[in-house]
Backbone as a ProteinNet text record, in pm:
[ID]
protein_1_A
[PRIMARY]
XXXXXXXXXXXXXXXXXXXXXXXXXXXXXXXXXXXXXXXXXXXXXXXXXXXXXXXXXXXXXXXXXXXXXXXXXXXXXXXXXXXXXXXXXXXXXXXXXXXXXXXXXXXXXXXXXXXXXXXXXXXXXXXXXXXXXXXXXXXXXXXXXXXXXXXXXXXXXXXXXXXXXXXXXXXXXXXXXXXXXXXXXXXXXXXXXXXXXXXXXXXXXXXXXXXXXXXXXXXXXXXXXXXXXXXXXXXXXXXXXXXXXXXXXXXXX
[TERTIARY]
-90.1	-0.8	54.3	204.3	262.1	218	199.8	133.8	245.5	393.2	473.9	457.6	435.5	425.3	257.1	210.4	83.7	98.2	122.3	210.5	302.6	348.8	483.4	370.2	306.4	147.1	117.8	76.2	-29.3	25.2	165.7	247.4	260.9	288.2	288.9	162	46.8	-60.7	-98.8	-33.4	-87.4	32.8	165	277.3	229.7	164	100.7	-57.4	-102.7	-262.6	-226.8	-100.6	-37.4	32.6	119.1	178.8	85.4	-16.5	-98.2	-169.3	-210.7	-252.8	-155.3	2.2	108.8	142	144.2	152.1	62.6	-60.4	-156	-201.2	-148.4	-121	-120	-20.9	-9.2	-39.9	-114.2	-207.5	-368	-365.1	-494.2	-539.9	-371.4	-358.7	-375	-344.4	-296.9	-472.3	-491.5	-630.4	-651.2	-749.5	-737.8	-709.1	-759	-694.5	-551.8	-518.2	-343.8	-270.4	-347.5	-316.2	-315.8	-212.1	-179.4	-159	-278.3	-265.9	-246	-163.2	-121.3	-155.9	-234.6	-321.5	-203.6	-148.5	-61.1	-146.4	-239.1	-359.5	-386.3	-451.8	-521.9	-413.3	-290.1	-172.5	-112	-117.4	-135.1	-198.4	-359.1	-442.6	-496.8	-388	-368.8	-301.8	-191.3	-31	-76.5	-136.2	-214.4	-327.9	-386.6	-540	-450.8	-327.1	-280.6	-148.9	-74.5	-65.5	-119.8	-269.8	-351	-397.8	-386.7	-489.4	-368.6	-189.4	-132.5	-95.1	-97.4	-127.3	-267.2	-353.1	-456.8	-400.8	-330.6	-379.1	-229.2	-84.9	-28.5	-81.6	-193.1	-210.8	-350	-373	-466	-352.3	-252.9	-165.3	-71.2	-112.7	-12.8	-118.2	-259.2	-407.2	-358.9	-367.9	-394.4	-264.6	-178.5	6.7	-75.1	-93.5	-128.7	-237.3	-362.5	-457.2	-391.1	-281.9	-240.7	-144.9	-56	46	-55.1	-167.5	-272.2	-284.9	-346.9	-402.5	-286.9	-159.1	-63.4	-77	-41	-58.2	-155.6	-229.4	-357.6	-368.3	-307.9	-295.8	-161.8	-78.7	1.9	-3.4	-86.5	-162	-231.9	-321	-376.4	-379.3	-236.1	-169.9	-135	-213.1	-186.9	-18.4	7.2	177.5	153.4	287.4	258	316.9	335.8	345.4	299.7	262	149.9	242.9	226	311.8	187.9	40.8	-108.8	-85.2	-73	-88.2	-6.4	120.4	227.5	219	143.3	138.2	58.5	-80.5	-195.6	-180.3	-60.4	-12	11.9	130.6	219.6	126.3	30.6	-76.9	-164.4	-166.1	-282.8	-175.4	-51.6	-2.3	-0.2	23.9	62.5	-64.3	-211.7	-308.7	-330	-287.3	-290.6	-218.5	-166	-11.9	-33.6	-141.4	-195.7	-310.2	-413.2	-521.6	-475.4	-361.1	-333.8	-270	-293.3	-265.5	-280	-216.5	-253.5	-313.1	-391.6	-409.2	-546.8	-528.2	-596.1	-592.8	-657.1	-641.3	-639.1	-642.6	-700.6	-820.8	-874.1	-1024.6	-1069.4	-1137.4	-1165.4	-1265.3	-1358	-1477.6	-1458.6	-1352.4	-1360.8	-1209	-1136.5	-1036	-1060.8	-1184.6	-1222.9	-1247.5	-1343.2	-1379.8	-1259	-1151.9	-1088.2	-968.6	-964.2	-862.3	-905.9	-1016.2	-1079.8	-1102.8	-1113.9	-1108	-934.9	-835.5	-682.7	-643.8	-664.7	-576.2	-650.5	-746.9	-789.6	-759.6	-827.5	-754.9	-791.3	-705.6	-703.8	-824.7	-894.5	-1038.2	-1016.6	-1087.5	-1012.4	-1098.9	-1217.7	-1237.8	-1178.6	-1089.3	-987.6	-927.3	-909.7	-783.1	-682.4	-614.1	-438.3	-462.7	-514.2	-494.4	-558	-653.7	-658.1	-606	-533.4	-471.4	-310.2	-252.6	-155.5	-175.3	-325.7	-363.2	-418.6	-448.9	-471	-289.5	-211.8	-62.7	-15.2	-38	40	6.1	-161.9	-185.8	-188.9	-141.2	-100.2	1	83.5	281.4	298.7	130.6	140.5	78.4	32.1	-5.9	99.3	169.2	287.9	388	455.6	505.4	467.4	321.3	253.7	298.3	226.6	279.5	351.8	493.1	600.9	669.6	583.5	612.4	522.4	441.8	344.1	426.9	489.6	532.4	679.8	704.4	831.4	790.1	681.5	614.5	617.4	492.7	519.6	655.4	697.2	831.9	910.8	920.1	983.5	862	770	684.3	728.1	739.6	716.6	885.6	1025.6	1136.9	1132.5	1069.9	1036.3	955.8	908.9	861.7	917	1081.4	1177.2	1243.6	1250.9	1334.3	1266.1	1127.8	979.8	964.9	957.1	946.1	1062.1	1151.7	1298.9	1297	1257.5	1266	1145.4	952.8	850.4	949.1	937.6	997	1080.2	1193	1299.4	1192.4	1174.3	1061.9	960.9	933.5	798.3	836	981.5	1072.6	1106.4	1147.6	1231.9	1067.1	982.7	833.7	812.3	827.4	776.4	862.1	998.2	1092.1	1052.8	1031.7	1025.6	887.7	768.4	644	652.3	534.7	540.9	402.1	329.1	227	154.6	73.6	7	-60.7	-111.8	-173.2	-77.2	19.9	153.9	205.2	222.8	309.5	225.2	77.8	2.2	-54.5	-33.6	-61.9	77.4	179.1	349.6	298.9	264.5	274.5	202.8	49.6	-58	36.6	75.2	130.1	278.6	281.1	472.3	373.1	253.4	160	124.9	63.3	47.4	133.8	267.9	391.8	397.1	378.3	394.8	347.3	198	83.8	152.2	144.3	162	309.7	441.5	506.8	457.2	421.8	337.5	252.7	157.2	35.2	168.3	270.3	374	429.3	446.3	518.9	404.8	318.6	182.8	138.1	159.1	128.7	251.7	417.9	506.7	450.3	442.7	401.7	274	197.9	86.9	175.2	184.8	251.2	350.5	433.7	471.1	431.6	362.8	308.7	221.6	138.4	102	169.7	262.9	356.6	420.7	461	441.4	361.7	285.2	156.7	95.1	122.1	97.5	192.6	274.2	401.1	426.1	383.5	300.3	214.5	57.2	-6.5	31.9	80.7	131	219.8	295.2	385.7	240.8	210.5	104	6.9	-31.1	-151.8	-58.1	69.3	79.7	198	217.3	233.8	67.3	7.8	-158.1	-189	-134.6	-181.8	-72.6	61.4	139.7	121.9	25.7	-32.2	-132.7	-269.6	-351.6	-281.4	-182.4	-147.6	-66.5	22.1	59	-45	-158.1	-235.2	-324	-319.5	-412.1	-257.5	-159.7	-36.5	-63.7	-63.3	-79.8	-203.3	-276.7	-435.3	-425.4	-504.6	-499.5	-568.7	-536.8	-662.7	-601.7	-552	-524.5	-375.2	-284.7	-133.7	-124.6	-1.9	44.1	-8.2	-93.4	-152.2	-64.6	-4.2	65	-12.1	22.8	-39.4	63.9	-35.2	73.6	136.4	235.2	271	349.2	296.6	320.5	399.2	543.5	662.8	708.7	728.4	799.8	669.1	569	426.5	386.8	381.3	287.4	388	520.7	619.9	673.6
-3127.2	-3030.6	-2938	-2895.7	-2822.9	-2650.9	-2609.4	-2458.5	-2346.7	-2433.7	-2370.4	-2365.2	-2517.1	-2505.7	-2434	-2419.1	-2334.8	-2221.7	-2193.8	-2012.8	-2024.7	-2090.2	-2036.2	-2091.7	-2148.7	-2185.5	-2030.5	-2022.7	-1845.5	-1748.2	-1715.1	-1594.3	-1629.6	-1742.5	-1750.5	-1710.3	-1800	-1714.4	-1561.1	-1516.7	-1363.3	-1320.8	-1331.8	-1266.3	-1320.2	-1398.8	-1419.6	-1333.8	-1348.4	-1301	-1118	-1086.6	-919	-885.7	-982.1	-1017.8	-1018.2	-1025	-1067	-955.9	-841.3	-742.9	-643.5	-630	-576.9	-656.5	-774.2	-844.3	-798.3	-783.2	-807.1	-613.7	-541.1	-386.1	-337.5	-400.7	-337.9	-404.8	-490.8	-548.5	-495.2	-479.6	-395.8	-231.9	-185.7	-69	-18.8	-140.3	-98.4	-54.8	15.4	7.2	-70	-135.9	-261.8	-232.4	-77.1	-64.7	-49.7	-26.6	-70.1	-199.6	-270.2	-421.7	-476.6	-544	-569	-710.7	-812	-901.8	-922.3	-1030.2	-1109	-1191.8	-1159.5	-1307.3	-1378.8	-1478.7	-1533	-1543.7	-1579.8	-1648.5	-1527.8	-1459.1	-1324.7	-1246.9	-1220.3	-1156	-1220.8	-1343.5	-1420.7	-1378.3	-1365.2	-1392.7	-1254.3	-1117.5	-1014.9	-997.3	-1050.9	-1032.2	-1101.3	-1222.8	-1258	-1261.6	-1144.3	-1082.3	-934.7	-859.1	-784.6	-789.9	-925.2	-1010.2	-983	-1061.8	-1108.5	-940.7	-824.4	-761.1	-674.9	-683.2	-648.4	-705	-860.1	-935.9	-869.9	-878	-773.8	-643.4	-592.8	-437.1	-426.6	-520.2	-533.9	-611.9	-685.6	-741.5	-631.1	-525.1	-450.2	-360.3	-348.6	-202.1	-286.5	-426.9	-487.1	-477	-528.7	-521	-389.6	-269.9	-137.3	-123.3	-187.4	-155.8	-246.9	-320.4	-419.4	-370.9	-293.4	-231.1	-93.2	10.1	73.6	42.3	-45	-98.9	-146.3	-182.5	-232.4	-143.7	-61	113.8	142.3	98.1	224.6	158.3	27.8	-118.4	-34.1	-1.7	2.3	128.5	208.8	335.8	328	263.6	260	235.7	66.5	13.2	81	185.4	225.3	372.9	399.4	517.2	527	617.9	625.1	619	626	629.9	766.8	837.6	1007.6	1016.3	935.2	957.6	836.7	975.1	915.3	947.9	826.7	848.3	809.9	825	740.4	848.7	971.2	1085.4	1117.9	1084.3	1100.5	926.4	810.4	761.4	745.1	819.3	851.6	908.9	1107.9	1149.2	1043.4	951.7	881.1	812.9	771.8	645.4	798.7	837.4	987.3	1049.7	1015	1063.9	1020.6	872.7	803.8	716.8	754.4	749	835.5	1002.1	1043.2	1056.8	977.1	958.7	862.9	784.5	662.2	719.8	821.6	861.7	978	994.6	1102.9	1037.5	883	827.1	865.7	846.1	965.1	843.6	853.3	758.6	657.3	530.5	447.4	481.6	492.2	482.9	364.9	365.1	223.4	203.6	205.9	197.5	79.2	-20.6	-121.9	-121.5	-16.3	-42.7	65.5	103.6	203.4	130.7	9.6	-7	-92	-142.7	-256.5	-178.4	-74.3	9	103.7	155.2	227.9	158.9	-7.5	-57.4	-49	-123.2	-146.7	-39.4	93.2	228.5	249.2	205.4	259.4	140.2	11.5	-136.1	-251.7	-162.7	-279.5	-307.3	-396	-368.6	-319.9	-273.8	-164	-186.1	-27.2	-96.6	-27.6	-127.5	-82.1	-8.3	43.7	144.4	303.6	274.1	409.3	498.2	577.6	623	641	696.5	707.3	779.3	917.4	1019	948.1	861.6	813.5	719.4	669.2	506.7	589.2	747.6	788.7	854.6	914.3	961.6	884.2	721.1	630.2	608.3	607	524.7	639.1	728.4	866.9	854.2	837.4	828.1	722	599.2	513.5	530.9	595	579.4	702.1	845.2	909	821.4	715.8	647.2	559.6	515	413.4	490.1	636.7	724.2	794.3	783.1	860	769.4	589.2	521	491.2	503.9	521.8	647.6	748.3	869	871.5	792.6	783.5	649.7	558.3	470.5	506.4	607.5	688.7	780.7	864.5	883.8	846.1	727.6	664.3	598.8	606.5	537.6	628.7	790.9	856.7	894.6	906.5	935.6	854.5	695.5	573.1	604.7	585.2	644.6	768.6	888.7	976.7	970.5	815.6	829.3	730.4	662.7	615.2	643.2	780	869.1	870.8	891.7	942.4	830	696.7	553.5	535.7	577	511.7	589.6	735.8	769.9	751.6	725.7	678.6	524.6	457.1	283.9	349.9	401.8	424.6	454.8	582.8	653	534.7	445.2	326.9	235.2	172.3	92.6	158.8	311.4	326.8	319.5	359.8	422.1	230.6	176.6	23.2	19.9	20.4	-67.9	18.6	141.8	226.3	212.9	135.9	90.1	128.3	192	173.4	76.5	16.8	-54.6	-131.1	-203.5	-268.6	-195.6	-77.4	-7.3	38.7	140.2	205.3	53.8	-35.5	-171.4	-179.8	-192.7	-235.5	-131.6	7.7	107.5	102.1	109.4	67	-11.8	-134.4	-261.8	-206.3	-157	-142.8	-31.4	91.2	148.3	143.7	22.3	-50.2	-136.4	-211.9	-269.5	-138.1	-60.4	58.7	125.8	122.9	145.6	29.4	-99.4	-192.5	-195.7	-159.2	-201.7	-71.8	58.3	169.2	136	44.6	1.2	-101.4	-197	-287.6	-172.8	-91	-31.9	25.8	80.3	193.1	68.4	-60.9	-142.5	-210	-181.6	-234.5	-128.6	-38.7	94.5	51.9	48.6	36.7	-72.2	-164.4	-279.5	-298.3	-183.8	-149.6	-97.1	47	126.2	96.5	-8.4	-77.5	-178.9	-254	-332.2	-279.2	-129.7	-93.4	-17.4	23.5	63.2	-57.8	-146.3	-277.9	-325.7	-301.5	-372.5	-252.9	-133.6	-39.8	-40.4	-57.5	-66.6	-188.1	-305.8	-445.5	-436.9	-347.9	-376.9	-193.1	-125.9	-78.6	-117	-227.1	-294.3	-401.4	-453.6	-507.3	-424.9	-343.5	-290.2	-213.8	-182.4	-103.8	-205.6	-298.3	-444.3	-440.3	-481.2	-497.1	-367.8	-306.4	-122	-156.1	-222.4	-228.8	-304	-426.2	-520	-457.2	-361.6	-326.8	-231	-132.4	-47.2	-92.3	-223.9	-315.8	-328.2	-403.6	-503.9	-352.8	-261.1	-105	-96.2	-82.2	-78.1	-158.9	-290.5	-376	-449.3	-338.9	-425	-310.2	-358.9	-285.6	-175.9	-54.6	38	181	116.7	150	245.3	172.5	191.8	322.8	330.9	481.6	520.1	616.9	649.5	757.7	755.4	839.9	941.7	1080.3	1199.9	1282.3	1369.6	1540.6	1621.8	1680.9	1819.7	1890.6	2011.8	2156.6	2215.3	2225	2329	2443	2548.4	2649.6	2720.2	2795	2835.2	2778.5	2642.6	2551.1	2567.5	2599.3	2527.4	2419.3
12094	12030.1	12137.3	12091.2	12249.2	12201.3	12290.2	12313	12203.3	12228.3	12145	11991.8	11944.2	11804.8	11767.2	11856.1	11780.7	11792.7	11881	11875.2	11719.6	11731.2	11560.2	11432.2	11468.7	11293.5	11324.6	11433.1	11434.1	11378	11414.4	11391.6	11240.2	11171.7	11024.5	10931.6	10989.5	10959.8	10930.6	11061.1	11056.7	10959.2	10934.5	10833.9	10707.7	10652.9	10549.8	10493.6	10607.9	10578.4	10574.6	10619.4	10640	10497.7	10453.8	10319.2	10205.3	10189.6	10072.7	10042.4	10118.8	10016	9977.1	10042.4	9999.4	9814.4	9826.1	9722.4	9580.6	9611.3	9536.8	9540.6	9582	9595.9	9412.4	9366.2	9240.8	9111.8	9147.5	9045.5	9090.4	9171	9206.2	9181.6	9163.4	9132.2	8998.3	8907	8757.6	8706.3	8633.5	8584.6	8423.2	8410.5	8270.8	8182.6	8137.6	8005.4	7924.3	8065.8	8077.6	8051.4	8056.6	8029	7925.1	7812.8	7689.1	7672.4	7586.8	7595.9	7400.9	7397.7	7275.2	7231.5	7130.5	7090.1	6964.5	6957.6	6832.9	6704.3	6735.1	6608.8	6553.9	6679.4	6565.1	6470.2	6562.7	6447.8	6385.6	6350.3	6225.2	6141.8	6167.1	6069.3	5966.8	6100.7	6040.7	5922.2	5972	5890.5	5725.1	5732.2	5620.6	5512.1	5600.9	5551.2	5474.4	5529.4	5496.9	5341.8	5350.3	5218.7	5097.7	5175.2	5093.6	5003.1	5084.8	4965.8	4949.6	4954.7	4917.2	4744	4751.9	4632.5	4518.8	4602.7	4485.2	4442.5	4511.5	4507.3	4383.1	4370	4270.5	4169	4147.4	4046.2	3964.9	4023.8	4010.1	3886.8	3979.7	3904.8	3759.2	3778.4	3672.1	3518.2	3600	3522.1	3446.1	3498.6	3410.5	3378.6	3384.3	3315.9	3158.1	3168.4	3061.4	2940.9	3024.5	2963.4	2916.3	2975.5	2889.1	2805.6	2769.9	2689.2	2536	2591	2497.2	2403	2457.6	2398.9	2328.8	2408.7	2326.6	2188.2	2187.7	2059.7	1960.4	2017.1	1944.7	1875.5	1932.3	1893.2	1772.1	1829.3	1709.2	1601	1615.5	1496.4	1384	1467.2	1378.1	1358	1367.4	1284.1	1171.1	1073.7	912.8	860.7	779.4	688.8	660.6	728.3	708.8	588.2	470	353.5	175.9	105.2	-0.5	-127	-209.1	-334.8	-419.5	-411.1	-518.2	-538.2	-528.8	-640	-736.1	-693.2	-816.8	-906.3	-882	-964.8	-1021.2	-958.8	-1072.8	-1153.7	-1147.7	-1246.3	-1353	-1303.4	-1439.1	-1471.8	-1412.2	-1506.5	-1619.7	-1586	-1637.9	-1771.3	-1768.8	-1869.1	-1995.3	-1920.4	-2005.7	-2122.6	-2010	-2082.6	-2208.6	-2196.6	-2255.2	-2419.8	-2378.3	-2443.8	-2574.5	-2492.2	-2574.8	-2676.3	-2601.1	-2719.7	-2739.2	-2763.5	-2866.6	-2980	-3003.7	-3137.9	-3251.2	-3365.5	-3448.3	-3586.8	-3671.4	-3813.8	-3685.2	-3735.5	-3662.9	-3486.6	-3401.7	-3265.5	-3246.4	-3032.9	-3009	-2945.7	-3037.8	-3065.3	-3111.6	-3070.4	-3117.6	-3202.2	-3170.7	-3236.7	-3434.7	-3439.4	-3541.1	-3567.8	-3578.6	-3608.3	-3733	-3722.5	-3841.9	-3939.8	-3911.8	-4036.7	-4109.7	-3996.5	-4061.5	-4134.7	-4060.3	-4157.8	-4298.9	-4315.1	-4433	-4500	-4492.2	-4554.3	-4613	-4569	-4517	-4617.2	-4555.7	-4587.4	-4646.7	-4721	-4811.9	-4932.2	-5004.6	-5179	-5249.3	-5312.5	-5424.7	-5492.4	-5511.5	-5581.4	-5759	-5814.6	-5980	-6011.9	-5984.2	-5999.3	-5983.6	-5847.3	-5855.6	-5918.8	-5925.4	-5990.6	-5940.8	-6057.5	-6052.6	-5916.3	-5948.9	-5796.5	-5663.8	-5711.2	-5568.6	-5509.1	-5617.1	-5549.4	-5452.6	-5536.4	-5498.8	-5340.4	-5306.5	-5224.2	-5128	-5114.8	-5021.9	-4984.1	-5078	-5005.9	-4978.2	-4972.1	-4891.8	-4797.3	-4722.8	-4632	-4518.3	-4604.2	-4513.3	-4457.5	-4557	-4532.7	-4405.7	-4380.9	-4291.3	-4184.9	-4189.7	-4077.3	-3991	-4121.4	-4054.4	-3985.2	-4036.5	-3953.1	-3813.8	-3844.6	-3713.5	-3596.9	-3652.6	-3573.1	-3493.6	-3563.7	-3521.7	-3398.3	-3472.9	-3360.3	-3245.2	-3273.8	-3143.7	-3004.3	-3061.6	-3036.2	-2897.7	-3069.6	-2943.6	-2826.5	-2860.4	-2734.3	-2611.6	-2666.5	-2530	-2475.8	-2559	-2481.1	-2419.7	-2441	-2368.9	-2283.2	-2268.2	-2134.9	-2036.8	-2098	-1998.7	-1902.8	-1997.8	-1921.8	-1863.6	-1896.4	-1770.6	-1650.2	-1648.9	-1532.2	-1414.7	-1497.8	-1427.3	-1308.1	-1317.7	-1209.9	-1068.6	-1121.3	-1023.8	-966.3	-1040.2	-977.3	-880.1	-904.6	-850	-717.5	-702.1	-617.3	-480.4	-551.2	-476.5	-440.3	-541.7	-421.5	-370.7	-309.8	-208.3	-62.4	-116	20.2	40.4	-8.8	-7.4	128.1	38.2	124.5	234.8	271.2	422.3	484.6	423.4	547.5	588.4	521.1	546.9	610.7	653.8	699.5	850.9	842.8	975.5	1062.9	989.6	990.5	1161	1213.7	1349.7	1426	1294	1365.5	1235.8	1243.5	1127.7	1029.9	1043.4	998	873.4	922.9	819.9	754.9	831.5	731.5	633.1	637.4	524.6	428.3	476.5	345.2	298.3	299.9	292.1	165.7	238.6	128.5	-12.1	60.3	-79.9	-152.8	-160.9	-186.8	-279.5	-184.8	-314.2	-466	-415.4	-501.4	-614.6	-547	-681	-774.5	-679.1	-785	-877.7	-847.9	-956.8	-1036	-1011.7	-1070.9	-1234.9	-1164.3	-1257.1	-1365.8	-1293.7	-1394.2	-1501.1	-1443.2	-1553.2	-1643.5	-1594.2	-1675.8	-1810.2	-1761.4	-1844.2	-1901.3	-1934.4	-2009.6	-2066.6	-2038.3	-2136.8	-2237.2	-2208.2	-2314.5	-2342	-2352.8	-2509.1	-2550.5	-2496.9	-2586.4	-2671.8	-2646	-2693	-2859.3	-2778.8	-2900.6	-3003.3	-2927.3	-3062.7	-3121.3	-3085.8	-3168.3	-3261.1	-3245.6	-3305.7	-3420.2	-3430.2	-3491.6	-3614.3	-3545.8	-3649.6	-3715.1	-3677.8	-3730.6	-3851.4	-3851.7	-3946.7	-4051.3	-3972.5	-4129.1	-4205.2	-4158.7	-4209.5	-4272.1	-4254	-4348.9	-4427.3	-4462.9	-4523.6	-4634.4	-4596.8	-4674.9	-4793.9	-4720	-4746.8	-4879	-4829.1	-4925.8	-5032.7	-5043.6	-5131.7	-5246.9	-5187.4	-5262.9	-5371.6	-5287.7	-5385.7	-5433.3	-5408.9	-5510.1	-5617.6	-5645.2	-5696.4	-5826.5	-5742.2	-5814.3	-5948.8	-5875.7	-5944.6	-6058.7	-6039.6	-6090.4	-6181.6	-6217.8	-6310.9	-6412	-6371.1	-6431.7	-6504.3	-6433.2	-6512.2	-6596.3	-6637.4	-6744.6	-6861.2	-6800.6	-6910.7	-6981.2	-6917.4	-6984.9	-7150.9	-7264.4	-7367.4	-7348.8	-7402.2	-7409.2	-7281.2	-7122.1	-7059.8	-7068.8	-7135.4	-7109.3	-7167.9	-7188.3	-7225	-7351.9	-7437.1	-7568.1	-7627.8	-7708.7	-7742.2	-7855.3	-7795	-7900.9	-7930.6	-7986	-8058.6	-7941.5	-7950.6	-7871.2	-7916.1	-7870.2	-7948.7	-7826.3	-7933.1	-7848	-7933	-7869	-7929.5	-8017.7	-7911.8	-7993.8	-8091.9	-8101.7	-8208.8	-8321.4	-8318.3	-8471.6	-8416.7
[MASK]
+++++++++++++++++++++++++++++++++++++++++++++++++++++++++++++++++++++++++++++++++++++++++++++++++++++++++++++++++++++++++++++++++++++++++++++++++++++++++++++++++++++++++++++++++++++++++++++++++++++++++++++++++++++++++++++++++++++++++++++++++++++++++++++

């Protein structure tokens, strides 16, 4: 090797081995905690762990959106109907009861209707007399009238309580239609049911009262036909009929 080319290897040597801690100066300088390394995986596995309990933490707030919507349901449900019409149709049922045992002659009484027919509407007994056969058909003919006025009674109680009906179903119908939960729909409903119930009860009392009314002036017709009968057959039996005597007019001349 010529003396020259090892002279120019040496001098490279030494500008290299002089070069390398200038180089390596400011990586030696930096101190580590200065140094910022990037992991891809781990901030992945951030970005998705952070997702992940963003997904819970809305299905948490959807949970209690759901559990109060529930409550409210529930609360609605079972909110009363801030309005009551059972007292104004207990009135009309209460009147119209009254209406009924204030019958006048026979009531409706089942157990005292047999006996008092048969006292009232039986046949003429020939033992009677004149005054009493006249004083049983007076008192029928006040029975068949009573009847009758009892009849009308109820029938104007029952149309006074037309108005009262007409106006409970209206208010029945808007509270149902305005129902705000199951609770109000179904006192609504029971409530339109008790208005019915109380019209039927008020068309069962006229039909009560008049039939009873018919039925008095039937056997009225009836028994005083057979008083008509007896009171004939007392004319024309011998002994009975008209006896003719004396009478004194004008002080006994």
């Amino acid at each position: 090797m010529k003396p020259r080319n090892i002279r120019s290897r040496a001098m490279i040597l030494a500008a290299t081995m002089l070069a390398a801690p200038i180089a390596l100066a400011p990586m030696l300088a930096t101190p580590a905690h200065a140094l910022i390394v990037f992991d891809p995986s781990n901030y992945a596995q951030n970005v998705l762990t952070a997702a992940r309990s963003l997904e819970q933490i809305t299905n948490q707030i959807t949970s209690l959106q759901n559990q109060a919507q529930m409550l409210i349901n529930q609360a609605r449900n079972l909110a009363s109907l801030p309005f009551s019409a059972l007292q104004q149709l207990q009135q009309n049922v209460q009147r119209t009861q009254q209406l009924l045992s204030q019958a006048q002659g026979i009531a409706f009484n089942v157990q005292q209707i047999d006996q008092m027919f048969q006292q009232k509407y039986g046949s003429a007994s020939m033992s009677a007399t004149d005054q009493q056969l006249i004083t049983d058909a007076r008192s029928r003919w006040q029975n068949t009238v009573g009847g009758l006025q009892d009849a009308m009674r109820v029938q104007a109680g029952v149309v006074s309580n037309i108005d009262t009906n007409r106006t409970q179903m209206s208010a029945l119908v808007s509270q149902s239609q305005s129902a705000t939960g199951a609770l109000q729909a179904t006192q609504a409903g029971n409530q339109l049911l008790a208005l019915l119930a109380q019209q039927l009860a008020d068309l069962t009392a006229v039909g009560a009262a008049n039939g009873r009314a018919q039925m008095l002036t039937e056997a009225e017709r009836t028994a005083a036909a057979e008083q008509g009968r007896e009171q004939r057959r007392r004319f024309l039996t011998p002994g009975t009929g008209y006896q003719p005597g004396n009478a004194q007019m004008f002080n006994g001349n």
